[in-house]
C-alpha positions as CSV (number, residue, x, y, z in Angstrom):
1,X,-3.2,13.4,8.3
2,X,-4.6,16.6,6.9
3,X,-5.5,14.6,3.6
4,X,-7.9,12.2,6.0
5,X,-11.7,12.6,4.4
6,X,-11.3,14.7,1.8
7,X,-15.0,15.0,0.7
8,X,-15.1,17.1,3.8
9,X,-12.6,19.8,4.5
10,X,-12.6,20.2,8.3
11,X,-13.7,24.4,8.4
12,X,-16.3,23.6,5.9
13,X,-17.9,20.6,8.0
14,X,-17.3,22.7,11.2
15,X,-19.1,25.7,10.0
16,X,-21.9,23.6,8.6
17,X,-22.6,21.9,11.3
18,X,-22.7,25.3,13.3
19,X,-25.4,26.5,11.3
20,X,-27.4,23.4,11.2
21,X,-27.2,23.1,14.9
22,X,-28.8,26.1,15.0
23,X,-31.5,24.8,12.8
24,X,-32.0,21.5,14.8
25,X,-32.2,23.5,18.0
26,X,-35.4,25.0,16.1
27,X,-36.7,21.7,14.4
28,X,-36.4,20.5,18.0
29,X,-38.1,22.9,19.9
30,X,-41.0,22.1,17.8
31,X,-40.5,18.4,17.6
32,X,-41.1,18.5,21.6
33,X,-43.8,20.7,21.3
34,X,-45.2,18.2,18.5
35,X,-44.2,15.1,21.6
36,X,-45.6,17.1,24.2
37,X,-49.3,17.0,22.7
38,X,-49.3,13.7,22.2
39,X,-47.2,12.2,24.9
40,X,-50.4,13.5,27.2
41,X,-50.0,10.0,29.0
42,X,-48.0,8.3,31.4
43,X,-47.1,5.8,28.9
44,X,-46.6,7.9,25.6
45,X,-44.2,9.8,28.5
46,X,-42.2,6.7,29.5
47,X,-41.9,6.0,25.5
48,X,-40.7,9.3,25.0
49,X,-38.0,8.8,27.9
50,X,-37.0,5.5,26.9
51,X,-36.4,6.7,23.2
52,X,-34.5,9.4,24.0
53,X,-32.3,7.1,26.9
54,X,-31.3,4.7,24.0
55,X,-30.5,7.0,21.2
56,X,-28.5,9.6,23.7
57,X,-26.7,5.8,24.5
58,X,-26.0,5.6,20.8
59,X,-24.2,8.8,20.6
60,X,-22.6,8.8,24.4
61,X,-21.1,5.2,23.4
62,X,-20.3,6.1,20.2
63,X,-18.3,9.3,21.3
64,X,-16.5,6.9,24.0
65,X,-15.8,4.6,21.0
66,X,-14.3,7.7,18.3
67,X,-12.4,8.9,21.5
68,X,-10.7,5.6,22.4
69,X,-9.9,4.3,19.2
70,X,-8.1,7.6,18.0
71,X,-6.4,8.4,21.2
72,X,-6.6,5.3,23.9
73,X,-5.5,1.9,24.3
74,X,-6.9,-1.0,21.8
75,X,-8.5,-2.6,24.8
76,X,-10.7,0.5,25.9
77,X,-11.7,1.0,22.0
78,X,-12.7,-2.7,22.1
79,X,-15.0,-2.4,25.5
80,X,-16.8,0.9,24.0
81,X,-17.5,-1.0,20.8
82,X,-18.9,-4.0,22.6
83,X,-21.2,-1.8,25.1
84,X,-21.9,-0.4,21.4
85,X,-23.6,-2.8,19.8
86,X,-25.4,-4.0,22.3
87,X,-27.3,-0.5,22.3
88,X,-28.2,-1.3,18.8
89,X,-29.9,-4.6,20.5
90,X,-31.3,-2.8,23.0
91,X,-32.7,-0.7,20.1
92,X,-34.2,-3.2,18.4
93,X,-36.2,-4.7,21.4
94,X,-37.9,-1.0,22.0
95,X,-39.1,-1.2,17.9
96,X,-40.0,-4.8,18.6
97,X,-42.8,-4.2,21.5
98,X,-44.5,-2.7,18.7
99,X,-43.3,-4.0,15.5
100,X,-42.9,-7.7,16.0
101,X,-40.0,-9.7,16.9
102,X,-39.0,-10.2,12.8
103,X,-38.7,-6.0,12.6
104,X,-36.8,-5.7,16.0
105,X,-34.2,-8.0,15.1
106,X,-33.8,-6.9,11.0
107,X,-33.2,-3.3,12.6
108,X,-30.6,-4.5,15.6
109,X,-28.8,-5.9,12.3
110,X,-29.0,-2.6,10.2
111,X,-28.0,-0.7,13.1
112,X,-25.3,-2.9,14.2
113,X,-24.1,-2.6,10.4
114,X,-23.8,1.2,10.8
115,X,-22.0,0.5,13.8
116,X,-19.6,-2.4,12.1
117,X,-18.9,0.5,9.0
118,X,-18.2,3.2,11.5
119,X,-15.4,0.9,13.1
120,X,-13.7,0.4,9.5
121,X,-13.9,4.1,8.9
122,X,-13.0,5.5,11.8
123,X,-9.6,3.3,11.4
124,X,-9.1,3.9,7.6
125,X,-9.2,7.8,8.4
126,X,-6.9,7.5,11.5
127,X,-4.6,5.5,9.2
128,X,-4.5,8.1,6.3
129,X,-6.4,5.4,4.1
130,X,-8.0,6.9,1.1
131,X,-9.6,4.1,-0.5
132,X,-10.8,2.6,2.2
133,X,-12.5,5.6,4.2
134,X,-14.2,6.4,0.6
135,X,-15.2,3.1,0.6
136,X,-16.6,2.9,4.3
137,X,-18.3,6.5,3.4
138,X,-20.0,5.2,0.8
139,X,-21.1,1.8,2.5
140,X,-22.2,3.8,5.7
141,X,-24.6,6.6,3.6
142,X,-26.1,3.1,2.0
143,X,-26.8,1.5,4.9
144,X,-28.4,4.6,6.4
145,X,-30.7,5.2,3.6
146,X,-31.3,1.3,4.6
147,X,-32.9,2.2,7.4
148,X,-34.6,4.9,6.6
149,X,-36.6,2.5,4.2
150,X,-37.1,0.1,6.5
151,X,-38.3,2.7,9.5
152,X,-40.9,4.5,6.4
153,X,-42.2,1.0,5.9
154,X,-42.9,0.3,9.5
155,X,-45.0,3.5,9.8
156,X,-46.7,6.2,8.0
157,X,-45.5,9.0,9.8
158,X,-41.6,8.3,9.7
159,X,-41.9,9.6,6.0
160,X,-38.9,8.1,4.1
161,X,-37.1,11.1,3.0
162,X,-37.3,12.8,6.1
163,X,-36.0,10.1,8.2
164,X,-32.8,9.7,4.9
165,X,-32.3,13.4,6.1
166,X,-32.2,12.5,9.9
167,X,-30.2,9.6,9.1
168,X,-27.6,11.7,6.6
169,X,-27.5,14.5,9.3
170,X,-26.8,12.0,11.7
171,X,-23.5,10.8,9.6
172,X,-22.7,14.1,8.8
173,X,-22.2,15.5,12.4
174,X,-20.9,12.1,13.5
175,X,-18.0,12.7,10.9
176,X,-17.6,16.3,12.1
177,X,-17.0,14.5,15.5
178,X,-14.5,12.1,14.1
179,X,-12.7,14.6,11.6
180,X,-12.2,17.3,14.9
181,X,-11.1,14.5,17.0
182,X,-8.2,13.3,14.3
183,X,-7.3,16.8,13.6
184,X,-6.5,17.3,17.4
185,X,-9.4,20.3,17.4
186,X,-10.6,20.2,20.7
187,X,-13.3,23.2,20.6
188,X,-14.8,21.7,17.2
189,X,-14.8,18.2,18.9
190,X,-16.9,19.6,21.4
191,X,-18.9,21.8,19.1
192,X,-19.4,18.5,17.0
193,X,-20.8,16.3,19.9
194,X,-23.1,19.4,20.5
195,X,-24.5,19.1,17.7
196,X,-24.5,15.6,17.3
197,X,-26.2,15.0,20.4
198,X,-29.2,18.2,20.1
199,X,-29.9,16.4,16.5
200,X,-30.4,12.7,17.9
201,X,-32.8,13.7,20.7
202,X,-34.9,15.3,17.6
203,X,-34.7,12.4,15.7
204,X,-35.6,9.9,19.3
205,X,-38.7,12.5,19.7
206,X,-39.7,12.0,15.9
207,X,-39.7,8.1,16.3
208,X,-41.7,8.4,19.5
209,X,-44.5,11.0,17.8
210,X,-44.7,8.6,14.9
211,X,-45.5,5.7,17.4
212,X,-47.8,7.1,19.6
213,X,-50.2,8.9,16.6
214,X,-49.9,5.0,14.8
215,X,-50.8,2.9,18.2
216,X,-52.8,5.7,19.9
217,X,-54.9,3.0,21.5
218,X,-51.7,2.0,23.2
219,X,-51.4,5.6,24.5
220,X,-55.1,6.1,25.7
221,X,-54.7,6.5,29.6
């Protein structure tokens, strides 16, 4: 088991994600400050609260899903997985109210990709599966980069590096979850989902910021 995801020794990914919690705390505090100014509105409010509702979904259900397939019964992994991707629908509906029917449902699939690759990874690392967890890795940093180009060319100010670097973050602290989880480290689990969890509410407040300054007519009263 100790040879599971080698590209990431478990003290190294612990302590990294320590410090770039730290950093996200930071990039957060001014992210809200950023959402604050222009969520002056009722509704660029309820957008900001719906944003953040679905994405903490992402991570909550994704956390039940890590925790029941590496510890509990096949069934319970299966039921977490399921309530899962339907997040990544319910995702894809919030993007479509602006973007168009066409976007929502060509991000629901990218998302429910990630999804579909986390699955396959998270079971080729439990197993001790080399191959098939380098494969996964390298499937699942695609697809994110995936959506990151797709999110830049929705709107101007999700610039597509950035949101790779959200996206890679996000993968990275996800596999700090995953890898503390395996190794039966309780405190770093927790320190993991931390982090996890203080980075995705920065990324759902950049996504709402970058729809309220392109649809500010939507926003007006």
């Amino acid at each position: 088991m100790k040879k599971i995801f080698r590209r990431w020794p478990i003290a190294a990914v612990a302590a990294a994600i320590l410090t770039t919690a730290t950093l996200t705390a930071a990039e957060a505090s001014a992210a809200y400050a950023d959402v604050s100014a222009t969520a002056a509105t009722a509704g660029a409010q309820a957008l900001r609260e719906a944003m953040r509702k679905l994405w903490s979904d992402h991570v909550f259900w994704t956390r039940e899903y890590v925790v029941a397939a590496i510890d509990g019964p096949p069934e319970a992994a299966q039921a977490a997985a399921s309530r899962l991707m339907k997040n990544q629908e319910d995702i894809g509906h919030a993007v479509a109210a602006y973007y168009g029917a066409d976007a929502g449902s060509r991000l629901t699939s990218l998302l429910k990709q990630h999804i579909e690759i986390a699955v396959e990874l998270v079971a080729a690392a439990k197993a001790g599966q080399q191959v098939k967890t380098k494969d996964a890795d390298a499937r699942w940093q695609q697809n994110a980069d995936e959506i990151a180009a797709f999110l830049s060319q929705a709107n101007p100010n999700w610039p597509r590096q950035a949101i790779a670097d959200a996206m890679r973050m996000h993968l990275e602290t996800t596999t700090a979850e995953v890898l503390a989880r395996l190794h039966r480290e309780y405190a770093k689990d927790v320190a993991a989902f931390d982090a996890v969890y203080d980075h995705i509410l920065h990324m759902a407040d950049v996504l709402t910021e970058g729809i309220v300054k392109q649809f500010p007519a939507r926003f007006a009263s």
